[in-house]
N, C-alpha and C positions, 0 to 999 in steps of 0.2 A: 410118710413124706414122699413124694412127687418129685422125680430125679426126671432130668432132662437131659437129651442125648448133647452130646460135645456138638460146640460148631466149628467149622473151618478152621477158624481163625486160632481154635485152640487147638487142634488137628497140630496145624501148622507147626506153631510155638511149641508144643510138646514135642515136635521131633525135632526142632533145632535145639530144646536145651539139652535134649537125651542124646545127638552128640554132639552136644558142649561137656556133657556130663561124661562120656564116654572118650573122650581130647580124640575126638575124629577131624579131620579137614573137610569143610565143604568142599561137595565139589557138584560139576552138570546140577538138573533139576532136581535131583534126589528124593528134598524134601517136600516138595511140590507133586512128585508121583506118588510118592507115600501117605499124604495127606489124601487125592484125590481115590485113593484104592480104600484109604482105612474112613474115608466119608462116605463112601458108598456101602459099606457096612455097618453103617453104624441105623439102627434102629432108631423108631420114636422112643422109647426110651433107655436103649440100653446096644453097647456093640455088640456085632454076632459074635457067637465060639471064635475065637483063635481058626485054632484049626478051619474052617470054612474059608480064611481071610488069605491062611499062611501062602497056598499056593500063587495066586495072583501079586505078593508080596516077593516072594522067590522069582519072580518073572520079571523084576524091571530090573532096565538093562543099565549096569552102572559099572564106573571103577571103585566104587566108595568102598567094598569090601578088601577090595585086593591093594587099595593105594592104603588104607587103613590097618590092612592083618589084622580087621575082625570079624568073626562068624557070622552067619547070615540068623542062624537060630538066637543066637546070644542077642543079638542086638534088636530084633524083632522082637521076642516075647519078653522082652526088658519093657522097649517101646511100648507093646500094647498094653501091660501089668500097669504100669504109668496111665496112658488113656483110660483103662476102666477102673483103673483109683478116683477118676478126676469125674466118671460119672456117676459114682456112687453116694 
């Protein structure tokens, strides 16, 4: 069977319920740089390695970690373990 890469709009929605799921506060564009860094990774049929991603993920500039007290690792390989469920 023929797996097709996530779009946007699921990009999107998986990282707002991952922190719904995690009782994070939105906050700035977050999940909107999140989504445009893990789209651009994401293959015709499948996201790249983690690792490849994780740096340019470490790189946006936010409060959400520090108004949150959650880790930047925890909550990213949480996130993407979720994305390449959803493309499998």
């Amino acid at each position: 069977m023929e797996t097709t890469c996530i779009s946007r709009t699921d990009i999107l929605q998986s990282t707002l319920f991952h922190i719904q799921v995690k009782q994070c506060q939105y906050i700035d564009n977050f999940p909107e740089a999140v989504a445009t860094i893990i789209e651009s990774a994401a293959g015709k049929r499948k996201l790249k390695d983690y690792e490849i991603v994780k740096r340019k993920l470490y790189r946006i500039r936010t409060n959400f970690f520090k108004i949150n007290e959650i880790k930047k690792k925890d909550f990213f390989e949480g996130l993407y373990e979720r994305l390449q469920n959803k493309t499998r």
